[in-house]
Each structure stands twice: as structure tokens, then as C-alpha cells.
RORO-766522 format. One line per field, with one value per residue (C-alpha): residue number from 1; x negated, y negated, z; chain; residue in three letters. Coordinates in nm, 2 decimals. Layout:
BEGIN
num: c(NUM,...)
x: c(X,...)
y: c(Y,...)
z: c(Z,...)
chaine: c(A,...)
residu: c(Ala,...)
***
This chain:
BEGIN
num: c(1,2,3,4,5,6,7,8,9,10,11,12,13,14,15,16,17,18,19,20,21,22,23,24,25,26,27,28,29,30,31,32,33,34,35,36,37,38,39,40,41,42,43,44,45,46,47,48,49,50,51,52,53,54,55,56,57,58,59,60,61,62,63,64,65,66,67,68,69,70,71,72,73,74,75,76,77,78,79,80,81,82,83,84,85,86,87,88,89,90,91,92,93,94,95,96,97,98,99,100,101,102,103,104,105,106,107,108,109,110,111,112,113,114,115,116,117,118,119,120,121,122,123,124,125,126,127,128,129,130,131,132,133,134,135,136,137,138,139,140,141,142,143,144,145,146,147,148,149,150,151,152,153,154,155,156,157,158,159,160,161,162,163,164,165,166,167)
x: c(-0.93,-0.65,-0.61,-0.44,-0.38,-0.29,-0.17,-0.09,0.21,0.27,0.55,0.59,0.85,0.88,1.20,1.23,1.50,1.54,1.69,2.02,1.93,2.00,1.76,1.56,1.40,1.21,1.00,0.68,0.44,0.05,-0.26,-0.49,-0.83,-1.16,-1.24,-0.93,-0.93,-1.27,-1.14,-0.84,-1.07,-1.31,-0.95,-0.89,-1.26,-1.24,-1.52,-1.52,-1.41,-1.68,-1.44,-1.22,-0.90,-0.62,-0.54,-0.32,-0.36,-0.12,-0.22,-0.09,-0.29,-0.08,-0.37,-0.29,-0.45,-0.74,-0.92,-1.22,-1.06,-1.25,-1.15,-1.31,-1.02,-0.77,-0.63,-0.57,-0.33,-0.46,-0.31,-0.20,-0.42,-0.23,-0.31,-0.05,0.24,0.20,0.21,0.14,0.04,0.30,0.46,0.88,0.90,1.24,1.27,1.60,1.45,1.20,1.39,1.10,1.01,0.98,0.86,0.56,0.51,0.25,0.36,0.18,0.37,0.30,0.49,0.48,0.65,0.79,0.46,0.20,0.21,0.44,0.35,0.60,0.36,0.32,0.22,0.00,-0.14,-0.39,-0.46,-0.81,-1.11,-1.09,-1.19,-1.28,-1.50,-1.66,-1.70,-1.55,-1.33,-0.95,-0.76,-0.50,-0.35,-0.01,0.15,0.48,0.68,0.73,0.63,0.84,0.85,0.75,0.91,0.79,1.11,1.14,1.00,0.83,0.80,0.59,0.56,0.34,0.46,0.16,0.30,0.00,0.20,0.02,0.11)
y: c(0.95,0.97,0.69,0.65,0.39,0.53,0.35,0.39,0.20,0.15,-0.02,-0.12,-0.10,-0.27,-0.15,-0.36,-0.27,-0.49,-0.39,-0.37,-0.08,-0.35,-0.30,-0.53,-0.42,-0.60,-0.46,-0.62,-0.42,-0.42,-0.39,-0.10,-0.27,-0.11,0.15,0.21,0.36,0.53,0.67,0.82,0.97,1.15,1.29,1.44,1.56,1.73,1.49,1.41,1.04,0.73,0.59,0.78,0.53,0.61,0.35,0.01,-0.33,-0.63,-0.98,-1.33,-1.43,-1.54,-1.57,-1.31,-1.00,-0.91,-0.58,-0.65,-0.77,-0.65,-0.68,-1.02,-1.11,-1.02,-1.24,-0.97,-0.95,-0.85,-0.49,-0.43,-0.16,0.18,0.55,0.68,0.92,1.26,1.46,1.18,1.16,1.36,1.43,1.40,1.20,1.33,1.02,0.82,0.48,0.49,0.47,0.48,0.85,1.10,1.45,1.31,0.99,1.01,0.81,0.68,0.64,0.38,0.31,0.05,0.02,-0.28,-0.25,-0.27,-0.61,-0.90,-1.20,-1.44,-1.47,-1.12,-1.21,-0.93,-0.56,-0.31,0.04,0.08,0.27,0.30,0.01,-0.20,-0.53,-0.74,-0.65,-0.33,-0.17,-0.15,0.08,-0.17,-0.48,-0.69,-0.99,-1.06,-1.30,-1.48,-1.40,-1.22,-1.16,-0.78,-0.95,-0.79,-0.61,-0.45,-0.18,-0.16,0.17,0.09,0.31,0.27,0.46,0.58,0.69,0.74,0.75,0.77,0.53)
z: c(-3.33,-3.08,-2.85,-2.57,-2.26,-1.92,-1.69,-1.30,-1.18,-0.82,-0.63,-0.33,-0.12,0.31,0.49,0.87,1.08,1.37,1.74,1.61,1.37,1.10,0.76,0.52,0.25,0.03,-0.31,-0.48,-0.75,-0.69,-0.88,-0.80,-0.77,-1.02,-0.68,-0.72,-1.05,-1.01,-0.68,-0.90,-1.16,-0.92,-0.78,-1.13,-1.16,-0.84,-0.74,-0.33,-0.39,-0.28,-0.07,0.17,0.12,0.35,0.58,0.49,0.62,0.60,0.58,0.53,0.23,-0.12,-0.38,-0.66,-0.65,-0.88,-1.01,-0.85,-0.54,-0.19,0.13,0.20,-0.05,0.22,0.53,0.77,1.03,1.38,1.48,1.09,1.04,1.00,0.91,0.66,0.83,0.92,0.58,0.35,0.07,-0.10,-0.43,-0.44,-0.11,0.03,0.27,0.19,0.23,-0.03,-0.29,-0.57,-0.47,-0.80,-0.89,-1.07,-0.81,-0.52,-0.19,0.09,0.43,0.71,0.99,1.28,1.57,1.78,2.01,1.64,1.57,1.47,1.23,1.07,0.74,0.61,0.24,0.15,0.17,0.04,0.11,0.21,0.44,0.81,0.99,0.72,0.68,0.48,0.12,0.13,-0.13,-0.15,-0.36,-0.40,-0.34,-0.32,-0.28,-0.21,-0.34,-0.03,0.34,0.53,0.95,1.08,1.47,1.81,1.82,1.47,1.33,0.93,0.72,0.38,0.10,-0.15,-0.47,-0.76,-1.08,-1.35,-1.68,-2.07,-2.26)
chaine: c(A,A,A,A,A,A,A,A,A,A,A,A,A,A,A,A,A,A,A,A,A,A,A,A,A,A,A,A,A,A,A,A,A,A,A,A,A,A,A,A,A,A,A,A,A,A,A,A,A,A,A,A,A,A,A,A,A,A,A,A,A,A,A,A,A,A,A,A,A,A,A,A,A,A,A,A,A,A,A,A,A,A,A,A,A,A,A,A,A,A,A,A,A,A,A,A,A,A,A,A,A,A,A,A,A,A,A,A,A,A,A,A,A,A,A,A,A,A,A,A,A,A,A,A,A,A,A,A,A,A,A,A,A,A,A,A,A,A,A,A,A,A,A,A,A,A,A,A,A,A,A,A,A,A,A,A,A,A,A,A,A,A,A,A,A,A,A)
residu: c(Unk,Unk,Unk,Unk,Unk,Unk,Unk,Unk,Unk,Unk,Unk,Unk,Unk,Unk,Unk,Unk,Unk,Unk,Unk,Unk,Unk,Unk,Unk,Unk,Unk,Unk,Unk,Unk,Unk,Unk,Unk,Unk,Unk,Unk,Unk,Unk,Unk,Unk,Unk,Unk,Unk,Unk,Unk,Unk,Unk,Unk,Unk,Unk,Unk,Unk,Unk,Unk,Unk,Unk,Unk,Unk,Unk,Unk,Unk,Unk,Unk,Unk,Unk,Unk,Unk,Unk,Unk,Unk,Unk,Unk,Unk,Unk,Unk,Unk,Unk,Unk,Unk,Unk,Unk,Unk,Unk,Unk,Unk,Unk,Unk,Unk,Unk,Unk,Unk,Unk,Unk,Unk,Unk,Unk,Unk,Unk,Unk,Unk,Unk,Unk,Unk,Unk,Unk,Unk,Unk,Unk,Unk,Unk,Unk,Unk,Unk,Unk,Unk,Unk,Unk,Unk,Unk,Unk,Unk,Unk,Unk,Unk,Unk,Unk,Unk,Unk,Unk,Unk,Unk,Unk,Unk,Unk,Unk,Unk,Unk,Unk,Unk,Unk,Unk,Unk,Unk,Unk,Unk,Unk,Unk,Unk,Unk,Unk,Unk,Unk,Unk,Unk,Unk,Unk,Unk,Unk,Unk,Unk,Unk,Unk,Unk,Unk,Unk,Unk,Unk,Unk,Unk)
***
């Protein structure tokens, strides 16, 4: 019997450019969550996936992220919540910020402007449904290494980089 392990790494990478044009950019990994995985696997079926992830939220929450992690694990950040970028997700991501982009690497793109929100404490993140509440799934979820400030006058691109590799 053949066995092998697949694994999907992801990385994550904030770039913040403040009035001045000047840029910050700061990496963590994450964890994609168990609806995470499953959400993958219908993909590869051709199954219509459970949940319709798309959209990221940002929070100010540090306790490490977990497989079975919900969103009632988050501490979201009012205005955070962001559909991904016109023609994401993509394969080969030609923009020259994100600087994990691949051939064989699916990105998600999320953009804010100086009007979307600020917060001093931005600790955290997940990819996730629409409007979500309570209990309800993530695909994935960071945690930086330290918060970081998204200020009223800068603007934050995310990328969230998936790279499913057999191992």
C-alpha cells in the first residue's frame, strides 16, 4: 500500500503603504481550519463546496489558530470584512508585491483603502463566508506575530497564497 501525506501550505503576506507611497510588509503562515480541507476536497471532486468562502476578515485576537477553529474564535475588526479583488482567485499571480505567487500556488487578493477601516491591533485573519457570525466556518486562520496598525491614511493589500504539495 502506497501512502502518502498531502499537505496545503499557505502564506500570508500584508503590504501597507502609507500617504507617502512608503511600504510595509509583513509575512505570517496560517492553518486552514477542518471546512477548510473538506471545502478543498469537494473542489477536487467537482462537488459545489458547503461553504461559499471568499471574503477575509481581520481581527485583533492573538490566541493561536486551531483546525477546528470558527468564527466565534475570531475578534473581528469593525469594517474589515472584504471581498477578494477583481479576478481573484488565480493561479501565477503576476502582481509584484506578493512575492509568494507560483505556477502551481492559488492566491486570494484583498484590498482596503484609507476610507475601510484603521485599527492599531491587527493580530489576526481568516478567509471566510459573507457576512459571517457566530459559529460559522473559516477556511483559514492567522496570527501574526505581533499586531501591526492598517492607519486611516494607509492602504493594505493581503494575499493569501495556497500551495497543496504531496509529501
Amino acid at each position: 500500500m502506497i501512502k502518502e501525506k498531502v499537505l496545503a501550505i499557505t502564506s500570508i503576506i500584508a503590504v501597507i503603504r502609507d500617504r507617502q507611497g512608503k511600504k510595509k510588509t509583513i509575512k505570517t503562515k496560517n492553518l486552514i481550519t477542518n471546512a477548510g480541507d473538506l471545502h478543498m476536497a469537494e473542489k477536487l471532486a467537482g462537488d459545489t463546496p458547503t461553504v461559499a468562502f471568499a471574503n477575509c476578515v481581520l481581527g485583533t485576537g492573538s490566541t493561536a489558530a486551531a483546525k477546528d477553529d470558527d468564527y466565534s474564535d475570531m475578534t473581528p475588526i469593525a469594517g474589515s470584512e472584504k471581498a477578494p479583488s477583481a479576478g481573484y482567485p488565480k493561479t501565477n499571480d503576476d502582481d509584484g508585491d506578493n512575492t509568494g505567487a507560483a505556477a502551481d500556488i492559488c492566491t486570494w487578493c484583498y484590498e482596503w483603502t484609507t476610507g475601510d477601516f484603521n485599527d492599531g491591533a491587527v493580530r489576526e485573519g481568516c478567509i471566510t463566508k459573507a457576512t459571517p457570525s457566530g459559529s460559522d466556518a473559516l477556511f483559514n486562520r492567522w496570527v501574526w506575530g505581533a499586531a501591526f496598525e492598517k492607519a486611516s491614511d494607509a492602504t493594505m493589500k493581503l494575499f493569501v497564497n495556497v500551495e497543496i504539495t504531496g509529501a
